[in-house]
C-alpha positions as CSV (number, residue, x, y, z in Angstrom):
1,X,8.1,19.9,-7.9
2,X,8.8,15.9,-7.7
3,X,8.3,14.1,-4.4
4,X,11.3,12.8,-2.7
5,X,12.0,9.0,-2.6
6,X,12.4,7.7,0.8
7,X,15.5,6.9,1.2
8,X,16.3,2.8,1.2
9,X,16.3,2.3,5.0
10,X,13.1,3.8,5.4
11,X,11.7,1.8,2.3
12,X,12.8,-1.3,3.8
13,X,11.4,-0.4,7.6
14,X,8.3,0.0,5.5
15,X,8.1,-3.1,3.6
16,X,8.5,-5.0,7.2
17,X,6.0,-3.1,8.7
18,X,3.6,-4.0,5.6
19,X,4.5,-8.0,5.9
20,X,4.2,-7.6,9.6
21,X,0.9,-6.3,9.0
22,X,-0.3,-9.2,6.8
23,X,1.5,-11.5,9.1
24,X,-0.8,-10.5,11.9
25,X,-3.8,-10.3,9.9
26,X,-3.4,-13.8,9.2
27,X,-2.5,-14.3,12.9
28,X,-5.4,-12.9,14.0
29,X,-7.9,-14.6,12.1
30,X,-6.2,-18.1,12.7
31,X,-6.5,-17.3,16.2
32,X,-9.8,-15.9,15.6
33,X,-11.4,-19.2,14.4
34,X,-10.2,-20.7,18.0
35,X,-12.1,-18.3,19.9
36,X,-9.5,-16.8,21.3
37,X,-6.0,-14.6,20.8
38,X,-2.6,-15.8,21.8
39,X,-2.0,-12.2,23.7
40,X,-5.2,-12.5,25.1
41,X,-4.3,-15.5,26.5
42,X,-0.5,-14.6,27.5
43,X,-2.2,-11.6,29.5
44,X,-4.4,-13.7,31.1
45,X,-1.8,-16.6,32.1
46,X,0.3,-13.2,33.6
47,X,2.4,-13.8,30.8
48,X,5.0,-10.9,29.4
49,X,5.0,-11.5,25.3
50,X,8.3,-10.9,24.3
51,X,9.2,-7.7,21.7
52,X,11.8,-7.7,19.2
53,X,13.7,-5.2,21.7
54,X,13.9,-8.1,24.4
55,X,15.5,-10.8,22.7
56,X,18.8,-11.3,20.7
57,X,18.2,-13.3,17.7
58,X,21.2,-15.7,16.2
59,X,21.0,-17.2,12.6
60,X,22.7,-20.7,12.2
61,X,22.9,-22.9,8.8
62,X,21.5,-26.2,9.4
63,X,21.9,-29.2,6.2
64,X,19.0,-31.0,7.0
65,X,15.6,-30.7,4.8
66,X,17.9,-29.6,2.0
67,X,18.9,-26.6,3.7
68,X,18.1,-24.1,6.3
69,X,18.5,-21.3,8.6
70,X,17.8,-21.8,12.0
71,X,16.8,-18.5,14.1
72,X,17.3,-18.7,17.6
73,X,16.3,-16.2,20.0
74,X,17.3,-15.6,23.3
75,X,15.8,-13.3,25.9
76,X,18.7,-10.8,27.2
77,X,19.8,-10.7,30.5
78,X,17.3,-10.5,33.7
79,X,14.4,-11.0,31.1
80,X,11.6,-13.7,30.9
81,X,9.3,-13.3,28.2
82,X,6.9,-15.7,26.0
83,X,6.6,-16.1,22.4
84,X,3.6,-16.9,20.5
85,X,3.7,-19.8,18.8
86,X,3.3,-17.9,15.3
87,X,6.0,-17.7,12.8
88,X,8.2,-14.4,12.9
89,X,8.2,-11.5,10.9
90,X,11.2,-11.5,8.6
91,X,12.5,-10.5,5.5
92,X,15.7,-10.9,3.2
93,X,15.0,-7.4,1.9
94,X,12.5,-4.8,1.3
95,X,10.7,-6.8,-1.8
96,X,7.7,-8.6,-1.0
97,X,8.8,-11.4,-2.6
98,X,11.9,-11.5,-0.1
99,X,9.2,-11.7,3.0
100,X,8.9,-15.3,4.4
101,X,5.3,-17.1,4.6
102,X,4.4,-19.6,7.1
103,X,5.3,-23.1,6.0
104,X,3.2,-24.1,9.1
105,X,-1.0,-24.2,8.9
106,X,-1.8,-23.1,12.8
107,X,-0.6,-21.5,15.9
108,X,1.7,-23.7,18.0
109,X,2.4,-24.1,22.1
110,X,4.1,-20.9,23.3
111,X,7.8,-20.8,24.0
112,X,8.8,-19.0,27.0
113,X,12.2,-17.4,26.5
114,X,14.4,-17.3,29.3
115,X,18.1,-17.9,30.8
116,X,19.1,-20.8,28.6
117,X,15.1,-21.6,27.3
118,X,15.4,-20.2,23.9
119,X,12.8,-20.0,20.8
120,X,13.6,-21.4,17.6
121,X,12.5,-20.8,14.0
122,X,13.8,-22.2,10.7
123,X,13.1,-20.1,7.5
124,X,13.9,-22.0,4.0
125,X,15.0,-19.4,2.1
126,X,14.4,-21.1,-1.1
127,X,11.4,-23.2,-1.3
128,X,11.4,-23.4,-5.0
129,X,12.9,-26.0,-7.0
130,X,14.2,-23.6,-9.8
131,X,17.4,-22.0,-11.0
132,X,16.3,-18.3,-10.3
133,X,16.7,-16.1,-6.7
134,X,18.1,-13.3,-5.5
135,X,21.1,-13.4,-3.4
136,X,21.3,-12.1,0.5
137,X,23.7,-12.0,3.1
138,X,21.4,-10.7,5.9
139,X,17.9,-10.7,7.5
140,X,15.7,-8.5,8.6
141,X,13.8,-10.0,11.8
142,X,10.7,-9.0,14.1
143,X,8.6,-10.6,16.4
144,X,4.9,-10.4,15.2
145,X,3.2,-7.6,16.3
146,X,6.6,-5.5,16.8
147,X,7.1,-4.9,13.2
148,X,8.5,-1.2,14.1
149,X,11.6,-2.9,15.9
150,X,12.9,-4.9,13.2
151,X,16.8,-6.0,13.4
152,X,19.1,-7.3,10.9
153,X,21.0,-10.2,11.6
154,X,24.3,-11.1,9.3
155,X,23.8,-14.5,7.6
156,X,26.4,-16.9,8.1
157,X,26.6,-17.1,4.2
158,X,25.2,-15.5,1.6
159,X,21.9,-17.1,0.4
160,X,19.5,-17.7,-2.2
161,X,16.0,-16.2,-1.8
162,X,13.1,-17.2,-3.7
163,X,9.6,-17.8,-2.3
164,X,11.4,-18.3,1.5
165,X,9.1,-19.6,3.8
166,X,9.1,-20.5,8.0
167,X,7.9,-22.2,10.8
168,X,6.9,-21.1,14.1
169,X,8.4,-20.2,17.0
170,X,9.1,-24.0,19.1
171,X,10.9,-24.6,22.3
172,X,13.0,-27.3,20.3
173,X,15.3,-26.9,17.7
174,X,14.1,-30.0,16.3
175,X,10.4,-29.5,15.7
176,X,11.7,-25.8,13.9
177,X,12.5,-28.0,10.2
178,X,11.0,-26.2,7.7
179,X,10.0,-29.6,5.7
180,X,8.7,-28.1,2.1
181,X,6.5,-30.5,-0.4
């Protein structure tokens, strides 16, 4: 008897949950060589770390840098939350090489998302400088550590995606430029 292929929405779930995992691998032993965790320290401030389920996430194309997507997330209404200052868990598809990296080399400040305050992100989709990619018109977003909630967001355009890469989480839209060497 042959096995059943999972179908592609489960595939997909799958691959997030996998770069999620990697993601906060990575998370934890950046935070590890501090001394300390960002949810240990959210938990001891009082502080509610936001999930994917308690923000509403908006994709934007910005020109600068060459091109970009800025991610903004918002908390929904009567909720105040705080994001780590890690970059999120996204994906253009279920490929791994459709899973952003960090384009950033440590933890940042922690944004609290509330009301207006938002959290921003920008994810270069194509931080190559060749001809090739694969072409998307939506993303597939989490916040770390809430891999299993993942939601897709429709691009503004159809994109490019080879090697995409993103910064962390930052209070200001400014400081979320995904600058690439």
């Amino acid at each position: 008897m042959r096995p059943r292929l999972a179908t592609r929405p489960a595939r997909l779930a799958l691959a997030v949950v996998a770069a999620a995992a990697l993601t906060a691998s990575a998370a934890a032993t950046a935070s590890a060589s501090t001394g300390h965790s960002g949810a240990a320290q959210q938990k001891a401030a009082g502080q509610q770390a936001c999930g994917t389920d308690d923000l509403k996430f908006t994709v934007s194309s910005q020109t600068q840098a060459g091109g970009y997507l800025l991610v903004t997330a918002k908390a929904k209404p009567g909720i105040t939350c705080y994001l780590e200052g890690t970059f999120p868990s996204a994906a253009f598809g279920s490929a791994a090489d459709t899973h952003v990296s960090n384009a950033e080399q440590g933890v940042t400040d922690t944004v609290k998302v509330s009301g207006s305050s938002a959290a921003y992100a920008g994810i270069n989709p194509k931080s190559t400088n060749s001809d090739g990619g694969k072409e998307f018109g939506q993303l597939i977003i989490a916040v770390a550590g809430d891999e299993t909630n993942p939601v897709t967001v429709k691009l503004p355009e159809t994109v490019s995606v080879d090697a995409p890469v993103a910064t962390n989480w930052h209070a200001d839209p400014a400081d979320a430029v995904p600058f690439t060497g």
